[in-house]
mmCIF file of the N, C-alpha and C atoms, coordinates in Angstrom:
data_MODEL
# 
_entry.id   MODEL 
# 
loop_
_atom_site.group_PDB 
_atom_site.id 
_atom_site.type_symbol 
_atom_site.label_atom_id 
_atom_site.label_alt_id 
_atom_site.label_comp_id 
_atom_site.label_asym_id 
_atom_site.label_entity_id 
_atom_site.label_seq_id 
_atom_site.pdbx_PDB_ins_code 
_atom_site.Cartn_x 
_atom_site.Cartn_y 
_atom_site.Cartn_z 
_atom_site.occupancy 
_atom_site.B_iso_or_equiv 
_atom_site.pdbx_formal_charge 
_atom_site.auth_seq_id 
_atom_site.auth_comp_id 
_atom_site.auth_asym_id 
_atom_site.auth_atom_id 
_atom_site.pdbx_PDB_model_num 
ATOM 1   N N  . UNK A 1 1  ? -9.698  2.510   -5.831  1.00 0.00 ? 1  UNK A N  1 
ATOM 2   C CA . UNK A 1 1  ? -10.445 1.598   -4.995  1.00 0.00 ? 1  UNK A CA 1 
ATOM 3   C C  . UNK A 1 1  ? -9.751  1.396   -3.654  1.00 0.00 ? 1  UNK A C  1 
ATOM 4   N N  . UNK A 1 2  ? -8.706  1.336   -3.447  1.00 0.00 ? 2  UNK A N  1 
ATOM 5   C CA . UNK A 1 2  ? -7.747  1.163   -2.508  1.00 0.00 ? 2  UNK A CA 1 
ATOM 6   C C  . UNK A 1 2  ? -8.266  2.213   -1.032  1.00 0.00 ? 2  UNK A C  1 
ATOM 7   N N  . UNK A 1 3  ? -8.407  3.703   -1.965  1.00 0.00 ? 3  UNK A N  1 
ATOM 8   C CA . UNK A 1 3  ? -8.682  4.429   -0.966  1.00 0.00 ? 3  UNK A CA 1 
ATOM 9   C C  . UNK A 1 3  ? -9.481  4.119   -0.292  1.00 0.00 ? 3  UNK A C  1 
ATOM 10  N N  . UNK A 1 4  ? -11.223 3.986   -1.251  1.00 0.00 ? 4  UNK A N  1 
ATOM 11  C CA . UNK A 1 4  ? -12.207 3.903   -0.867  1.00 0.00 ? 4  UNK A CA 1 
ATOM 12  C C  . UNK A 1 4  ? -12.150 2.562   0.399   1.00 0.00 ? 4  UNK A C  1 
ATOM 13  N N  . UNK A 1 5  ? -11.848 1.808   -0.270  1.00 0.00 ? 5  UNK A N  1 
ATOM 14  C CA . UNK A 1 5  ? -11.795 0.619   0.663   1.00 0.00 ? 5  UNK A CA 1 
ATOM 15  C C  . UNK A 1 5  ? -11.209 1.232   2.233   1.00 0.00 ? 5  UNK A C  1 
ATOM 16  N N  . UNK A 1 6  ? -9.773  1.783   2.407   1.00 0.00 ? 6  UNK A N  1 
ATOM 17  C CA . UNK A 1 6  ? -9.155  2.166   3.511   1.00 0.00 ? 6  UNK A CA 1 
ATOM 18  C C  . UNK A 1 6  ? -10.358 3.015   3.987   1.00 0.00 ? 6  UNK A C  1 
ATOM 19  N N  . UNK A 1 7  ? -10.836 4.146   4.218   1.00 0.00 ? 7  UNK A N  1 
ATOM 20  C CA . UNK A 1 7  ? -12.270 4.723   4.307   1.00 0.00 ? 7  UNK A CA 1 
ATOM 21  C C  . UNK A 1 7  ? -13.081 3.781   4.712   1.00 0.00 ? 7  UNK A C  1 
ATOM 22  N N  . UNK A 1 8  ? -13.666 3.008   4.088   1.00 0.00 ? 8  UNK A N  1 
ATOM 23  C CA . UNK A 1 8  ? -14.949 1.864   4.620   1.00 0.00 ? 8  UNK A CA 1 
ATOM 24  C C  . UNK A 1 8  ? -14.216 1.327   5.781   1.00 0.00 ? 8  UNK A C  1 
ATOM 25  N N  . UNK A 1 9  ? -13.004 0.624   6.131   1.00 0.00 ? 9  UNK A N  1 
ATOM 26  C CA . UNK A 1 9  ? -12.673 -0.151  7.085   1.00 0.00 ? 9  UNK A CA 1 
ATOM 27  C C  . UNK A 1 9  ? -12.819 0.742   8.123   1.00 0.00 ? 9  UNK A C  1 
ATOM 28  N N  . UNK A 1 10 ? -11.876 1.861   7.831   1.00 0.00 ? 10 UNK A N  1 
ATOM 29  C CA . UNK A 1 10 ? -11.331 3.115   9.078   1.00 0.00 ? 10 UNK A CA 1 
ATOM 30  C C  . UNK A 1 10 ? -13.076 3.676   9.764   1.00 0.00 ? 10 UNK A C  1 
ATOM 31  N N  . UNK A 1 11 ? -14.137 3.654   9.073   1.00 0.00 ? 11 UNK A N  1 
ATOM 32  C CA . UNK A 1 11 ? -15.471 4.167   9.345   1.00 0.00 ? 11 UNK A CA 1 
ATOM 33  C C  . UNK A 1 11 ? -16.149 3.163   10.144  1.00 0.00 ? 11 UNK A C  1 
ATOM 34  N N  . UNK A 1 12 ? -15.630 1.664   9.536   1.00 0.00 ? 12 UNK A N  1 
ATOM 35  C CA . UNK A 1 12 ? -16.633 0.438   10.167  1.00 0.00 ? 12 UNK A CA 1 
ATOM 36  C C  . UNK A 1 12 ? -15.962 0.373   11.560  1.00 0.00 ? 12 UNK A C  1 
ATOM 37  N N  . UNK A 1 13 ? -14.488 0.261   11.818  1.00 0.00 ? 13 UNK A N  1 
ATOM 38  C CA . UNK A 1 13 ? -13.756 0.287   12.778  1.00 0.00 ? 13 UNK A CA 1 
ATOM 39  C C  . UNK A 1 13 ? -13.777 0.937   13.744  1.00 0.00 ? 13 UNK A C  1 
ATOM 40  N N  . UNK A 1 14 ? -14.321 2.317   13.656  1.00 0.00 ? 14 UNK A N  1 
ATOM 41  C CA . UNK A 1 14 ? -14.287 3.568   14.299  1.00 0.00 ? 14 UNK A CA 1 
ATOM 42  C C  . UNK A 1 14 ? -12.816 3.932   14.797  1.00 0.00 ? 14 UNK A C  1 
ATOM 43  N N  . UNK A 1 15 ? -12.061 4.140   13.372  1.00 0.00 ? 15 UNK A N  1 
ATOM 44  C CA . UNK A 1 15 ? -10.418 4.524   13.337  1.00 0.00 ? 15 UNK A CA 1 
ATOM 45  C C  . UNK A 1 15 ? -9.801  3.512   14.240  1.00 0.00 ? 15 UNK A C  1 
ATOM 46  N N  . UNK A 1 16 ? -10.158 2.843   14.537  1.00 0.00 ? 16 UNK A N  1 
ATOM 47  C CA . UNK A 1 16 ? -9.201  1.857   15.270  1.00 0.00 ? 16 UNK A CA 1 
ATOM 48  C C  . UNK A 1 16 ? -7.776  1.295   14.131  1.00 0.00 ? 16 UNK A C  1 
ATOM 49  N N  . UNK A 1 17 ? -6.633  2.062   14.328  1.00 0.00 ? 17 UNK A N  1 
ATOM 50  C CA . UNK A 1 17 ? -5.518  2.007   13.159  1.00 0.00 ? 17 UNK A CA 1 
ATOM 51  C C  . UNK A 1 17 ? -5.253  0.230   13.921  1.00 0.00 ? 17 UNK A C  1 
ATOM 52  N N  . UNK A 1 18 ? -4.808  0.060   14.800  1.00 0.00 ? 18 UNK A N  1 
ATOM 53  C CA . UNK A 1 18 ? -4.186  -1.704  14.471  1.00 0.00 ? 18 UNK A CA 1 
ATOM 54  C C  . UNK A 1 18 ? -5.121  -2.808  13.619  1.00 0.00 ? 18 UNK A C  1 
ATOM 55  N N  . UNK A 1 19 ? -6.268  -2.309  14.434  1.00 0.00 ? 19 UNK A N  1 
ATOM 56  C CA . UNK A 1 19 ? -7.394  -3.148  13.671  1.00 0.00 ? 19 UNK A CA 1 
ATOM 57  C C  . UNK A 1 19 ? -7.633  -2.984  12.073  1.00 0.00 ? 19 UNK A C  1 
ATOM 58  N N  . UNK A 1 20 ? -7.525  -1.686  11.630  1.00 0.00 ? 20 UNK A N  1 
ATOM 59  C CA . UNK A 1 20 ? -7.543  -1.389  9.867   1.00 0.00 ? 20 UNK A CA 1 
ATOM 60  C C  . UNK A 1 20 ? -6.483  -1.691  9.581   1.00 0.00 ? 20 UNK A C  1 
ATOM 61  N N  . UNK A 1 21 ? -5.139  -2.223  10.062  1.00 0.00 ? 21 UNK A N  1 
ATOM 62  C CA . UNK A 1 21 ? -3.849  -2.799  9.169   1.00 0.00 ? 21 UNK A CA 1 
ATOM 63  C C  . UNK A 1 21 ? -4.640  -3.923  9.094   1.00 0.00 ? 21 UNK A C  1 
ATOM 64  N N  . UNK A 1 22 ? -4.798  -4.798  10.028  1.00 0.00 ? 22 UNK A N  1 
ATOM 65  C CA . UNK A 1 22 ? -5.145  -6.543  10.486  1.00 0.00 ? 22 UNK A CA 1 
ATOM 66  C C  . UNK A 1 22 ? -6.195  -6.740  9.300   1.00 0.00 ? 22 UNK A C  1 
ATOM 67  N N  . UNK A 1 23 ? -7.164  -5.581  9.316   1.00 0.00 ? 23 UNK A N  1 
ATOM 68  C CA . UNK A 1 23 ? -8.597  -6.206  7.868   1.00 0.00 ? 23 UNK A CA 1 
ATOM 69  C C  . UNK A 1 23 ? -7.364  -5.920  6.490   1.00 0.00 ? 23 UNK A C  1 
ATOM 70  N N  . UNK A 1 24 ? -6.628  -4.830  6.615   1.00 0.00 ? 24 UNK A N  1 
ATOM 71  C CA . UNK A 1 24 ? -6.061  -4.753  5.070   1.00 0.00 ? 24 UNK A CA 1 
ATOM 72  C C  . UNK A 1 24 ? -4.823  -5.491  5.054   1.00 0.00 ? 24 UNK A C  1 
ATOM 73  N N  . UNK A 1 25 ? -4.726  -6.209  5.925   1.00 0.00 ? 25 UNK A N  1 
ATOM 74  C CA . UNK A 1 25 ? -3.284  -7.375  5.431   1.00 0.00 ? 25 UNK A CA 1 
ATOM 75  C C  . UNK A 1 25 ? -4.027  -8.281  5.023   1.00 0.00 ? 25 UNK A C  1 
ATOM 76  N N  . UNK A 1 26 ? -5.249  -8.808  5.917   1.00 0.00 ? 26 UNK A N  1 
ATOM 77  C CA . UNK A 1 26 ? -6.160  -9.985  5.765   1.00 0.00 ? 26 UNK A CA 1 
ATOM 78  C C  . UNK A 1 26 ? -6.589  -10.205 4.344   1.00 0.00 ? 26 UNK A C  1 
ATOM 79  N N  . UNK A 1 27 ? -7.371  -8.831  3.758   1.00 0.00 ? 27 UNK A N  1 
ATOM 80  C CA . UNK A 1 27 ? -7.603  -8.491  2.489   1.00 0.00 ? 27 UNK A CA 1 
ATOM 81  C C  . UNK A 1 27 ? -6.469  -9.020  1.518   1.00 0.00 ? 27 UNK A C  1 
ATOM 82  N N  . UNK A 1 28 ? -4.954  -8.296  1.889   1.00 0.00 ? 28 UNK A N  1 
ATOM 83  C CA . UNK A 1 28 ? -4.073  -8.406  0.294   1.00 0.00 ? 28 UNK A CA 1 
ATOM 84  C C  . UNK A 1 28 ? -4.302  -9.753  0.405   1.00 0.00 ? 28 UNK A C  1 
ATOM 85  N N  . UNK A 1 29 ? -4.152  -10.498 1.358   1.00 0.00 ? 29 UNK A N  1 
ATOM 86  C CA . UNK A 1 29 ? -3.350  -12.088 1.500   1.00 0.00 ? 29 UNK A CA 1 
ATOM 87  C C  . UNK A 1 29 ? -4.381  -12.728 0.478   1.00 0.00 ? 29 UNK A C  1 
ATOM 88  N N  . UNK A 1 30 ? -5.672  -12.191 1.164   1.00 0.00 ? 30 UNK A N  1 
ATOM 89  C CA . UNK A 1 30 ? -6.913  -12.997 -0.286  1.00 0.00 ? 30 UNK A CA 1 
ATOM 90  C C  . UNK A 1 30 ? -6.691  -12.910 -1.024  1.00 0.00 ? 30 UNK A C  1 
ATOM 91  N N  . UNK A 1 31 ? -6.700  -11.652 -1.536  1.00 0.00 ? 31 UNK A N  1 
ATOM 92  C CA . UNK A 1 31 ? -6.406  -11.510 -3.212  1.00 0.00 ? 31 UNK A CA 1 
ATOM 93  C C  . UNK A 1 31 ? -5.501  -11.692 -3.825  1.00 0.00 ? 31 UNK A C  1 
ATOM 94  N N  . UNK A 1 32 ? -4.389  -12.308 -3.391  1.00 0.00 ? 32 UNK A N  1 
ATOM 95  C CA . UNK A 1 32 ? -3.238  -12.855 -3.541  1.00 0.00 ? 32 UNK A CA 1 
ATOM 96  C C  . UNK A 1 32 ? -3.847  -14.070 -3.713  1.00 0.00 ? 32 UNK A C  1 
ATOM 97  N N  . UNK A 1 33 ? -4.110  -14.971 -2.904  1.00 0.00 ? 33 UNK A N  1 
ATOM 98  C CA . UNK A 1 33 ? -4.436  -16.166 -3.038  1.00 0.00 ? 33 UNK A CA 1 
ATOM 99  C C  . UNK A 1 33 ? -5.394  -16.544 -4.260  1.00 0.00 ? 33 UNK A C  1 
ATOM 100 N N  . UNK A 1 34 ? -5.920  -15.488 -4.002  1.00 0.00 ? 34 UNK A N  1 
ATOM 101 C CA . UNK A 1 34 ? -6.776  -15.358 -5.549  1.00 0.00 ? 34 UNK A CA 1 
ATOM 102 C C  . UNK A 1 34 ? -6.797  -15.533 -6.648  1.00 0.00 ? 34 UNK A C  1 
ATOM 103 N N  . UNK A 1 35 ? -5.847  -14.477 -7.054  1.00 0.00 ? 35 UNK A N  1 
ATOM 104 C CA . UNK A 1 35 ? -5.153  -14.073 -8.377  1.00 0.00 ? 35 UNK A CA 1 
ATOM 105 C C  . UNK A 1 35 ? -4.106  -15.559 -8.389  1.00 0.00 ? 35 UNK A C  1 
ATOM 106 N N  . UNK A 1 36 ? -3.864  -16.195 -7.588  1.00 0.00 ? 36 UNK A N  1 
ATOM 107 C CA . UNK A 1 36 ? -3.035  -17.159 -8.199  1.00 0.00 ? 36 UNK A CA 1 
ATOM 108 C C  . UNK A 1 36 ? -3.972  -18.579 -8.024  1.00 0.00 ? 36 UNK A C  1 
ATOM 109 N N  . UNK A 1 37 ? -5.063  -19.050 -7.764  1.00 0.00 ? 37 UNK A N  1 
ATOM 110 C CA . UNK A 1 37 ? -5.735  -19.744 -7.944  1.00 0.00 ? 37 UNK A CA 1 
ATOM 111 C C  . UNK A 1 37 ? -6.624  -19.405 -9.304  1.00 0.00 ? 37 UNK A C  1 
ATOM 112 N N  . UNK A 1 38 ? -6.506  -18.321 -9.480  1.00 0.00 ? 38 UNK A N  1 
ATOM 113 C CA . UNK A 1 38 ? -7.375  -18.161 -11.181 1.00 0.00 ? 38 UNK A CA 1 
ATOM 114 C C  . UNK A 1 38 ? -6.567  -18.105 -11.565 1.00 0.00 ? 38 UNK A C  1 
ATOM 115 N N  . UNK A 1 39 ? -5.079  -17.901 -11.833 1.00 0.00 ? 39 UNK A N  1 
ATOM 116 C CA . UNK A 1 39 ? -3.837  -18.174 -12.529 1.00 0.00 ? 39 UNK A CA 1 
ATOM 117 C C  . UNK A 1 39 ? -4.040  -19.477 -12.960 1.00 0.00 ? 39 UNK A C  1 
ATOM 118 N N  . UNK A 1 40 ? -4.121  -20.480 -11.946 1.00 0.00 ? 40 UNK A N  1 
ATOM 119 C CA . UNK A 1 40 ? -3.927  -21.681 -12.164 1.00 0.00 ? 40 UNK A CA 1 
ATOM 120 C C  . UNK A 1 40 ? -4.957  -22.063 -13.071 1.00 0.00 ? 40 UNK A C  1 
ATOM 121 N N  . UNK A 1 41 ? -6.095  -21.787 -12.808 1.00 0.00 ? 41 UNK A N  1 
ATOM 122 C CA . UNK A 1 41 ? -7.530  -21.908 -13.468 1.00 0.00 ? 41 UNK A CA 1 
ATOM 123 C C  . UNK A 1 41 ? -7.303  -21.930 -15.717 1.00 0.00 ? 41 UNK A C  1 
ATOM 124 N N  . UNK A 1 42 ? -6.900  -20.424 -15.351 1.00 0.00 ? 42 UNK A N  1 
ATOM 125 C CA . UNK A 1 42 ? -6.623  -20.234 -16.422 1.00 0.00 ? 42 UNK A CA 1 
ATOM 126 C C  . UNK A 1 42 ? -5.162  -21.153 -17.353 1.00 0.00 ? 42 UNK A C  1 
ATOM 127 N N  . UNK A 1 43 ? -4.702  -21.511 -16.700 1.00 0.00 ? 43 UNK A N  1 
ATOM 128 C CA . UNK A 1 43 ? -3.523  -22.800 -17.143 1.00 0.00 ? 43 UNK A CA 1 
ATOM 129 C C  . UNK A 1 43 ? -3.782  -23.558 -17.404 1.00 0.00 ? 43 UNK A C  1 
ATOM 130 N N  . UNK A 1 44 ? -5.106  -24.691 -16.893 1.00 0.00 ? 44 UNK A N  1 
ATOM 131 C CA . UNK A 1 44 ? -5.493  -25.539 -17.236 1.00 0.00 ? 44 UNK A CA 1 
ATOM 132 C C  . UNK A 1 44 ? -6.080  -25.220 -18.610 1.00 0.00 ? 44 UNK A C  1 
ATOM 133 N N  . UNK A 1 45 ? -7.196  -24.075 -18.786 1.00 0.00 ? 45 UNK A N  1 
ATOM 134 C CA . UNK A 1 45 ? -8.283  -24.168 -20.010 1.00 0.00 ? 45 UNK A CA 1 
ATOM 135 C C  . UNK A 1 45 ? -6.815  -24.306 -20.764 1.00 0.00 ? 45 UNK A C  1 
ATOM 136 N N  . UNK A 1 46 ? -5.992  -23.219 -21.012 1.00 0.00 ? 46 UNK A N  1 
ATOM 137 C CA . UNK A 1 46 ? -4.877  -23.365 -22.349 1.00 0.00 ? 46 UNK A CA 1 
ATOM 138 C C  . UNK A 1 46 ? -4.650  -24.343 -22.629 1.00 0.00 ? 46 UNK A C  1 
ATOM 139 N N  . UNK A 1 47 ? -4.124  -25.274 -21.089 1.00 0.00 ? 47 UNK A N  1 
ATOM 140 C CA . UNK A 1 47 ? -3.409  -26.635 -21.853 1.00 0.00 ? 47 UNK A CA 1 
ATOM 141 C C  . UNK A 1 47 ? -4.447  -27.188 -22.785 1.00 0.00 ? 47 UNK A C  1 
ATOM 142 N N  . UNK A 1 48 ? -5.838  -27.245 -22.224 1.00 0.00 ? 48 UNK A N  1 
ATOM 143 C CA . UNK A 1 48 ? -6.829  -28.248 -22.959 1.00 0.00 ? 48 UNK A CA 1 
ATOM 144 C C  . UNK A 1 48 ? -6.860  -27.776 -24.543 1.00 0.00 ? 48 UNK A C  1 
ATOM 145 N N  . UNK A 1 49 ? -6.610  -26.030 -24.743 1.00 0.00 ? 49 UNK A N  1 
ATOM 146 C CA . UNK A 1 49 ? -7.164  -25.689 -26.746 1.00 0.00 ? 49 UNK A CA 1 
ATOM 147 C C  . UNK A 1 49 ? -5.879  -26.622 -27.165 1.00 0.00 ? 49 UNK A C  1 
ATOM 148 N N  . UNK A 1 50 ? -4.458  -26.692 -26.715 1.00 0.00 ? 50 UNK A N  1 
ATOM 149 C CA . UNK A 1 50 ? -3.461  -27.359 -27.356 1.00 0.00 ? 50 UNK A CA 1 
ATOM 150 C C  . UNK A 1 50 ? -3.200  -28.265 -27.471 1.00 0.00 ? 50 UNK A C  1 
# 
C-alpha cells in the first residue's frame, strides 16, 4: 500500500518531490495519531470486561 499511495501523491502532485514528502509526513503523523487514539479506545473497553 505504501507504494501505491507514493504513486497517487507523486501523479496528483505532478512529481513535485518537496510537496510528496510534506503529504507523506502529514499522512504518517495521522496515522500515528491514530493508532494511538484507538489504542486508547481499546483500553478503556478492557478495563470495563474486568
Amino acid at each position: 500500500m505504501a507504494r501505491n499511495l507514493k504513486n497517487r501523491v507523486s501523479r496528483a502532485t505532478s512529481c513535485n518531490h518537496k510537496l510528496n514528502k510534506k503529504v507523506l509526513i502529514i499522512k504518517r503523523s495521522y496515522d500515528e495519531v491514530y493508532s494511538i487514539l484507538n489504542g486508547l479506545d481499546k483500553r478503556k473497553k478492557k478495563k470495563k470486561l474486568y
